[in-house]
TORKOLKE-194418 format. One record per residue (C-alpha): x, y, z; residue in three letters. Coordinates in steps of 0.02 Angstrom, whole numbers, plus 50000, padded with zeros to 5 digits. Last residue first. Example, Ala and Ser with C-alpha at 12.3 -4.5 7.8 and 13.67 -1.06 7.14 Angstrom:
TORKOLKE-194418
506844994750357ser 506154977550390ala 
***
This chain:
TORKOLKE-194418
545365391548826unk 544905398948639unk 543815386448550unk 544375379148383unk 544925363148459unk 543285361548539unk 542475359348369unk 543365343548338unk 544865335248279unk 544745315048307unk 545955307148434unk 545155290848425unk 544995289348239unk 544705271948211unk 543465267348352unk 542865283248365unk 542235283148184unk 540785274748269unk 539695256748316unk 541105247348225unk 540755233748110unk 541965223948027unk 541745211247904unk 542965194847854unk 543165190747675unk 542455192447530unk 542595210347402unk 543255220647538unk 542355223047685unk 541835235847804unk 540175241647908unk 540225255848015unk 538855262048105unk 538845279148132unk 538795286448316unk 537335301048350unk 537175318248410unk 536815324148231unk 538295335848186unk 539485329048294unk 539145310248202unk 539205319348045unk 540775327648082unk 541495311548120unk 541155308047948unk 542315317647883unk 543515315047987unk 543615296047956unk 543575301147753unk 545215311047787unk 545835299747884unk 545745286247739unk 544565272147776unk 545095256647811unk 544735242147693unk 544125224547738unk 545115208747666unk 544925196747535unk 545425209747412unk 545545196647257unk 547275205447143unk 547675217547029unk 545925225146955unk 545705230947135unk 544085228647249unk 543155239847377unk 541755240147511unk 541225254247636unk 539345252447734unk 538955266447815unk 537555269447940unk 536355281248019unk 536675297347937unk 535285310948022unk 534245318847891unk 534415338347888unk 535015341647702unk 534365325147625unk 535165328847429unk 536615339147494unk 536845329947669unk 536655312747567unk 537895318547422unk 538965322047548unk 539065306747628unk 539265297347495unk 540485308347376unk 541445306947557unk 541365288847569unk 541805286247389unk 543405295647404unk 543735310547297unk 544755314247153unk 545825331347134unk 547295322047245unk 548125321447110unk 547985327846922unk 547585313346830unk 545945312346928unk 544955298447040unk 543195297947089unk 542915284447227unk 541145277147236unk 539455284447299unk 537845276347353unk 536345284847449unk 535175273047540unk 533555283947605unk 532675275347762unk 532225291747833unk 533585290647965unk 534845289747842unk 535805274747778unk 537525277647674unk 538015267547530unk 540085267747494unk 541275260347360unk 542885258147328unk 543825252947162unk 545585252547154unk 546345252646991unk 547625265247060unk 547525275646875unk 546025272346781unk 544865271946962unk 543265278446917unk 542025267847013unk 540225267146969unk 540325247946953unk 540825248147146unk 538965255547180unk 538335239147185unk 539385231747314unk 539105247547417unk 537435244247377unk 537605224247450unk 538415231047599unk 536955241947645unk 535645227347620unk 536835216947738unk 536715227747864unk 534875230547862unk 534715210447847unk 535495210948014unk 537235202147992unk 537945182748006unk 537325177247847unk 538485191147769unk 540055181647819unk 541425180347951unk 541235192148073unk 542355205148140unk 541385216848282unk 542665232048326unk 542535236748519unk 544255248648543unk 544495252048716unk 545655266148725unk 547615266648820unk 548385282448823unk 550375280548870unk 551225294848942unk 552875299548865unk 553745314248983unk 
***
């Protein structure tokens, strides 16, 4: 039997950073900033995230990469867990993702990996609270999503772990 699952999906796509809070925007210009702290010798992609606690706090990371793959580490994970190891107890908020490549103008926003979408889907279990999600690559068009729902609908979760 195939049985079709249909989701609402409510992704925001606007067209410029004059059209976001100034919150939002200040979060997408530290990703921006953090993209300098990049170590990308082998893709040459460059991403970069800065995550908003409760308490204000902005913490940046950027993708780490390594000769021998997958040893690196995405920038939205060094984020995030930089934040729970430095803020251990302070809710995540929002976070802003941003990237460029030495190849080409990435005029277009940039997914996050699963693995990153998981990640911080355990945050949002963790705290009782949705993540803002705010992505764009280096101009462009910006997405915001109130959630890693939105891109990880079937997300893995403490309930799978329970015995029925």
């Amino acid at each position: 039997m195939i049985e079709t699952v249909k989701r609402e999906v409510k992704l925001l796509s606007v067209s410029d950073k004059s059209e976001l809070s100034s919150a939002d925007a200040e979060l997408l210009d530290s990703a921006k900033k953090a993209l300098n702290g990049a170590y990308a010798p082998y893709s040459k992609f460059h991403v970069a995230a800065a995550v908003l606690l409760e308490n204000g706090v902005v913490v940046k990371g950027s993708n780490q990469e390594n000769m021998a793959y997958p040893s690196g580490l995405c920038a939205e994970r060094v984020a995030i867990f930089s934040a729970s190891a430095n803020y251990p107890g302070v809710a995540v908020k929002a976070i802003s993702v941003t990237a460029r490549t030495d190849e080409f103008k990435l005029e277009h926003p940039v997914m996050c990996c699963g693995a990153c979408l998981q990640s911080v889907s355990e945050y949002e279990k963790r705290y009782g609270n949705q993540i803002r999600m705010i992505l764009q690559g280096e101009s462009g068009p910006i997405y915001i999503a109130e959630g890693t729902q939105t891109f990880l609908p079937f997300q893995f979760d403490g309930e799978s772990l329970k015995k029925e």
